[in-house]
Every structure is written in structure tokens, then in C-alpha cells.
C-alpha positions, -999 to +999 in steps of 0.1 A: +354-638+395+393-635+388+405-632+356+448-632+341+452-623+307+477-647+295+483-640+257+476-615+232+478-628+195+472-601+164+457-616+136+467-602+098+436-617+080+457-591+048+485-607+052+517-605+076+528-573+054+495-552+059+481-540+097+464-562+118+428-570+115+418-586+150+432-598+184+430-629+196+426-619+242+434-656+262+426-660+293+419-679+322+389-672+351+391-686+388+366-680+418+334-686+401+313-718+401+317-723+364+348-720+344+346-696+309+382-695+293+397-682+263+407-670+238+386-639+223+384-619+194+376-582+197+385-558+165+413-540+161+393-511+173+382-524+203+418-536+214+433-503+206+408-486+228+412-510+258+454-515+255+462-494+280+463-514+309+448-548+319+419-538+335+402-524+304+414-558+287+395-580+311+362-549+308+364-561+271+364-594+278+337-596+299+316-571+279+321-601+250+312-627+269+285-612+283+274-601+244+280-638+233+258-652+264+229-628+255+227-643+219 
């Protein structure tokens, strides 16, 4: 499966003066049988751990969707 990031919104559930609480990860999948698209949300946490390059991103993603298809 191939996977593009193709936005990254911050959500301020405090208000636009405080930090953000959440990210919203959009994205699109291709080369699979069945078609799972965004967006995400992952904490604050979870982004900050992953932001450094795009192929932790889409390891989050996955991880989430894989969490969400287990429930």
C-alpha cells in the first residue's frame, strides 16, 4: 500500500491563543484492494514524536488505523 500525506491541520480545542491540542494527518492510500483515506487525529504527543520526517507520519497513521480496525 502507498500512502501521501497531504495536509496537516493543528487543532486548538483552548482556543487559537493557547498550544495546540491535536493534529488532524490527511491522507490518501493507492495500491491496495480497498481504499482507507483520511484525515486522523493523533495527540499532540504522538505528532511531536513522529514530525520528523514522513515516514514516521504514515507509521502513525497506520498504527491508528490499525488500532481503530481492531476495536
Amino acid at each position: 500500500m502507498r500512502m501521501t500525506i497531504t495536509g496537516i491541520n493543528f487543532n486548538y480545542e483552548n482556543g487559537f491563543e493557547q498550544e495546540y491540542t491535536s493534529v488532524d494527518l490527511s491522507f490518501i492510500t493507492s495500491g491496495a484492494t480497498y481504499s482507507i483515506n483520511g484525515p486522523i487525529t493523533v495527540s499532540k504527543d504522538e505528532y511531536q514524536a513522529s514530525s520528523a520526517n514522513n515516514d514516521e507520519l504514515k507509521k502513525l497513521i497506520k498504527a491508528k488505523i490499525a488500532e481503530d480496525l481492531q476495536a
